[in-house]
C-alpha angles and dihedrals in degrees: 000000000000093000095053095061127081130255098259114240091238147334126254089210098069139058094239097095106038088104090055097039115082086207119067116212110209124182098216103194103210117174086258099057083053091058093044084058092052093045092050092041078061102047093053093049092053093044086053091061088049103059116050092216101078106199095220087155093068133079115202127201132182118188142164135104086284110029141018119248112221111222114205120212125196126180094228128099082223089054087048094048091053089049097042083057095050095054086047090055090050095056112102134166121236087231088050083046090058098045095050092051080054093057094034102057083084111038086070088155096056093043091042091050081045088054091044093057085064099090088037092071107110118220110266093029122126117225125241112222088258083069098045098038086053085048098050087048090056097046093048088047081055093056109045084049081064096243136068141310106267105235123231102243131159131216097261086050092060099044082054103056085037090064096040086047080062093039116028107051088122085055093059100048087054091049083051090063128101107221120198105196125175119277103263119184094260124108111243078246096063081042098058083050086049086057101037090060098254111127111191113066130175111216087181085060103045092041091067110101102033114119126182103284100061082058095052088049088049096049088048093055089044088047089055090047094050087049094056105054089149084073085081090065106045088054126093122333090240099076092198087075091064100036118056085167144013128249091251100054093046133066116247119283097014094101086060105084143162125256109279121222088253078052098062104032090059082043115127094266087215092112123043117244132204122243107266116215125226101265129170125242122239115208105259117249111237096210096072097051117088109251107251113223137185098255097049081047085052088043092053102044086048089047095051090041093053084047089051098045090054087054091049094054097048083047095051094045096041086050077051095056101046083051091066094042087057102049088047087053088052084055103047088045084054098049096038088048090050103042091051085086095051089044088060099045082057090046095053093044095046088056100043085053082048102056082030091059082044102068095032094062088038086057091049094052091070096040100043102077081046094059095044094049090054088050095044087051101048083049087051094052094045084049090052094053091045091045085051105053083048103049087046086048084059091044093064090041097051082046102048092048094048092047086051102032114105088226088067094082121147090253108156117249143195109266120254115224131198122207091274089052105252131134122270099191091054099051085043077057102052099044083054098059092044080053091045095047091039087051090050095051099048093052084050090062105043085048086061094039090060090038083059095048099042093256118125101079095075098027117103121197115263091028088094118088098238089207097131112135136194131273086236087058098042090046093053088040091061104038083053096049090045096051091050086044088055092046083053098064094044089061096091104028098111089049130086128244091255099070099024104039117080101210095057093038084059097041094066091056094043083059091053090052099047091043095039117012090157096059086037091070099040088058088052092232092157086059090052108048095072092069099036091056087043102098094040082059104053097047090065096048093049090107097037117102123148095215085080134088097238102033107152109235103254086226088072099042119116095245090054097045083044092054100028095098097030112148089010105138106028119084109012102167098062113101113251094252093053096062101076086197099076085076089055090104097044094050085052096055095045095048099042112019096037102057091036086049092055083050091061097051101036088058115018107022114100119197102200079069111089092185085055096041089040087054092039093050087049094049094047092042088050088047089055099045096049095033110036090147084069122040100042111111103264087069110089094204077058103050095040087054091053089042086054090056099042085047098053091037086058093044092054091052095061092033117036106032128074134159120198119226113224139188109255087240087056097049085045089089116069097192105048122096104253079052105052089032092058094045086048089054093044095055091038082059088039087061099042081055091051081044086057109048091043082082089071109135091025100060129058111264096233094048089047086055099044086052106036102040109019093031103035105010097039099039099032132026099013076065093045094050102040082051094062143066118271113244135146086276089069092064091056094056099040083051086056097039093060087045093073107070133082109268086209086069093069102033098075089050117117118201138027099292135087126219113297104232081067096057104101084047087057086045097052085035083062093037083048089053097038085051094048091052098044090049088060108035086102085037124105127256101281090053089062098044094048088046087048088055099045084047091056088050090055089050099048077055102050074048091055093052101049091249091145093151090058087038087073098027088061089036095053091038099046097027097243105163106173096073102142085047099054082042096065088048101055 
């Protein structure tokens, strides 16, 4: 029967074929396949000393991922027919594979009753194809489910690997280990039976089937064992487990042996592995292995030392490293732990300012409006009274030009009713004459006034500010500023000192910045404080303004003095740009005075007052020297505040100053009223001019000269001198005239020539020369010289102005030699 069959293609039991085959069959050892070998190794054992016939022929092999195959081995032909014929029944094709899946998908009962077999199979018993080929289904089922093949196990079979799981732990770290034993003449084969239990064992029986390649794979495998002789000391701690005999009691190459069965299956189960057939040894010729020295064996210890020294020394600064880490993480631990506590102290005192802030700007937000209607009504009743004194300025000047104006004649007209039937142009009338006898008597008094002081001899009419009020004004001024001043103090009366008082409001932030300065600066309280004092402060300045007598200076009130050393003591080394705080006092003056300071003289200055103008100039001056980060012209307080004076100067100009024009037999007369009312209006211009130029070095140059010559000289008083007559009196104006302006504007000048805005003035100052010295020319002695005199004084202010050029025209004209002279005196 054996002869009849055919020589199978190849056998499923080997690793010759797994290039050919298009399923690759892999033995995974795990550690429960290890327990299922020594179960079955037990089993087998036990069933022995039942029967009475020990099958000692027969070797016996399980194998699969899941499960070992016993393989039995007899020493008859008979035995390795039958065995010949088993391994020819376990052959299948993977294209036979395939098709029967296909048939047998619906056959389930068949292939069911098949996987049920399974735990039927007794130990020693060799399997049919049915059994492997239900084997190789469920294994495939178990990978393509992605996990292992379940195993076939009873009940018995579990209580027994439970109990060896309790009690055979040792068992499975032996198993684990990989023992290279000496080559001894057996087959691995007669050595699995060795291990199994089976003692007879037939090498000739089990060597049938075997063909060259499965020699040249094992003397490959022997070849990779021989050329990793270090293995042996990376294995188990106990070294008798690896050396069953010396070197010296054993011929080269025979400690240098294959893995063994018990080898692989205490193998780490990691990698898979693939099934290794029984195969027999062959004895190794000597001829082929590379001779081992002493020195190679040196090379390679010193090799191995200096490998393990490097590692020694990555490993020793690495363990310093993480030293150091260690110790800083102590630290930080420390540090963090310590510092908890002082976390939630900030924390506490951030939220009580919170809920402290809170409150305050909720408090302000009621009082606020209150604050701002008492200011806005102190500014209206300054603006009334100064409204007042203006509008009652106009009044003489409408009345005086209509009294002297030749239009002003007694013509009969027509009268002018109102709605009750009275008269209009006699209560203008009589208006006019109380104006008229209020006027007189004011100028009475300021006349005596001047008399008593020694006064008189310099004054000129229209150079006094005519800005005397009645008792009956004075008296309802102040009732009405002391009642806003009372109103004042009553703002804050509900409130308590924490969120009124200065001083305690400051406090609390003085506490955040000497606690945490730190957090104090992030939160840009230096930025804020500006604004947040910023009511307080107004309500004590309600009643400040610089335009009055008795003005106290700001520096001495109580909020400067409060605020003054704010933030002084903390924080000393900190440079001085860094503190934002320093700059607490100059915020405050260019959010609250200055704009409060533009109000004033928007509304109540009055530029045609030199006392006003001379109080407002010192206060600006003083402003500029102490406080030169804040009135400079990038700041925009600043230049609103410089637009507000051009823009009041200007208003006055087309307002406030006229000068009548009369006939020369009219102005004969120096005693007569158009007279004295056109002198008093030329000085009157003549000290708005002076007003003007006192705002040198606070107002731009070019915007002094635009308003003071082209504006005032130009327009104004250079008309009112070329209309009249030239007398000595002349000379005088035109002196005070040129005193007026800034020295400094003519200093810097190169050449012979003034400015040129000044150059109809140079050419009056000559005509008034050439004038002087033609009137006298049929005069006495005292005229000339008089004339002489008043000629030299027009030259030292040619001089004055720069006029170098006119200096000579009017010396050489008039003979004047002493020029230089006449030059250092001007």
């Amino acid at each position: 029967m054996n002869e009849e069959r055919e020589e199978p293609k190849a056998s499923l039991l080997s690793f010759r074929d797994d290039d050919d085959e298009t399923e690759m069959f892999r033995v995974k050892k795990s550690n429960h396949s290890k327990k299922i070998v020594k179960q079955l190794k037990k089993e087998y054992k036990e069933d022995l000393e039942k029967t009475s016939g020990p099958t000692q022929d027969q070797n016996t092999r399980i194998g699969g991922p899941a499960q070992n195959l016993s393989i039995k081995e007899e020493p008859l032909e008979g035995s390795r027919a039958s065995s010949e014929q088993g391994e020819e029944e376990m052959e299948v094709d993977s294209t036979e594979e395939q098709e029967g899946d296909g048939e047998q998908r619906p056959a389930g009962g068949a292939f069911s009753q098949t996987l049920s077999a399974l735990s039927s199979l007794r130990p020693g018993e060799i399997p049919d194809a049915a059994f492997i080929h239900a084997a190789r289904k469920r294994r495939q089922m178990a990978r393509e489910l992605g996990g292992e093949a379940p195993l076939v196990e009873n009940e018995a079979t579990n209580k027994r690997l439970t109990h060896e799981d309790e009690n055979g732990g040792s068992d499975d770290e032996d198993e684990k280990r990989i023992v290279f034993s000496g080559v001894n003449m057996k087959s691995q084969r007669q050595k699995i039976a060795e291990e199994i239990g089976i003692e007879c064992s037939d090498d000739e029986a089990l060597d049938n089937g075997q063909d060259e390649e499965v020699s040249r794979w094992e003397q490959e495998q022997i070849r990779k064992g021989i050329s990793i002789p270090q293995v042996q000391s990376t294995q188990s701690e106990d070294p008798s487990m690896y050396y069953q005999g010396s070197y010296d009691a054993q011929p080269y190459g025979a400690s240098y042996m294959p893995f063994s069965y018990a080898a692989t299956v205490g193998a780490d189960n990691s990698k898979p592995l693939k099934a290794e057939p029984s195969v027999p040894s062959y004895p190794i010729p000597s001829c082929d292995l590379t001779p081992i020295t002493t020195d190679l064996v040196k090379k390679r210890l010193k090799d191995r030392l200096s490998f393990m020294r490097h590692g020694h020394d990555s490993n020793a600064r690495r363990f310093e490293q993480i030293q150091e880490e260690l110790e800083a993480s102590k630290k930080t631990i420390q540090l963090l732990e310590g510092s908890s506590q002082d976390a939630a102290d900030k924390y506490r005192f951030l939220q009580e300012m919170r809920g402290y802030v809170g409150d305050l700007l909720e408090c302000f937000s009621e009082k606020v409006p209150v604050i701002l209607e008492l200011e806005v009504a102190m500014h209206q009743l300054l603006r009334q009274r100064a409204s007042r004194l203006v509008h009652r300025r106009q009044d003489d000047i409408k009345d005086e030009s209509s009294e002297f104006s030749s239009l002003s004649s007694k013509a009969v007209m027509a009268p002018n009713l109102d709605s009750f039937g009275r008269d209009r142009t006699a209560y203008q009338e009589l208006a006019k004459q109380r104006r008229i006898a209020e006027r007189e008597a004011r100028r009475t008094r300021r006349r005596q006034a001047r008399e008593q002081n020694g006064k008189r001899a310099g004054h000129k009419e229209g150079l006094s500010s005519d800005d005397e009020e009645t008792s009956t004004d004075i008296t309802s001024f102040n009732l009405e500023r002391d009642r806003i001043l009372m109103e004042s103090k009553k703002v804050f009366e509900d409130v308590m000192d924490d969120f009124h008082s200065l001083d305690n409001i400051k406090s609390h932030f003085e506490t955040w910045r000497k606690l945490y300065f730190t957090c104090y600066r992030d939160a840009y309280i230096g930025l804020c404080l500006p604004k947040l004092f910023n009511p307080l402060i107004r309500l004590q300045l309600i009643s400040w303004s610089p335009l009055e007598v008795e003005c106290p200076n700001f520096e001495y009130m109580l909020w400067f003095e409060s605020l003054l050393f704010y933030g002084c003591g903390e924080q000393s080394a900190l440079k001085k740009e860094e503190d934002i705080d320093n700059n607490l006092l100059p915020a405050i003056v260019e959010r609250v005075l200055l704009p409060k300071l533009a109000v004033l003289m928007d509304q109540v200055w009055d530029p045609l007052s030199s006392s006003q103008t001379f109080r407002l100039v010192t206060f600006m001056q003083r402003l500029i020297k102490y406080y030169p980060t804040v009135l400079h012209g990038d700041n925009r307080n600043t230049q609103e505040l410089l637009r507000t004076i051009v823009m009041r100067i200007r208003r006055t100009l087309d307002d406030d100053i006229f000068l009548p024009l009369f006939p020369k037999n009219v102005m004969e007369n120096k005693n007569s009223g158009p007279y004295l009312f056109s002198q008093r209006q030329f000085w009157s211009c003549v000290k708005l001019l002076g007003n003007i130029l006192i705002w040198d070095g606070i107002l731009s140059p070019s915007v002094l000269k635009e308003l003071a010559i082209d504006s005032t000289l130009n327009r104004y008083i250079l008309s009112a001198l070329q209309t009249t007559d030239v007398s000595e009196e002349h000379v005088e104006k035109c002196r005070r005239v040129v005193e007026c302006f800034p020295v400094q504007w003519f200093s810097s000048l190169k050449g012979q020539q003034t400015l040129p805005q000044l150059e109809n003035f140079c050419r009056y100052l000559k005509h008034l020369a050439s004038s002087l010295y033609r009137g006298c020319v049929s005069g006495s002695d005292v005229e000339k010289r008089n004339v002489r005199e008043n000629i030299k004084e027009v030259v030292r202010l040619l001089g004055r102005l720069n006029a170098l050029d006119h200096v000579i025209a009017v010396a050489s004209e008039h003979g004047i030699k002493d020029i230089k002279t006449l030059l250092e005196n001007k």
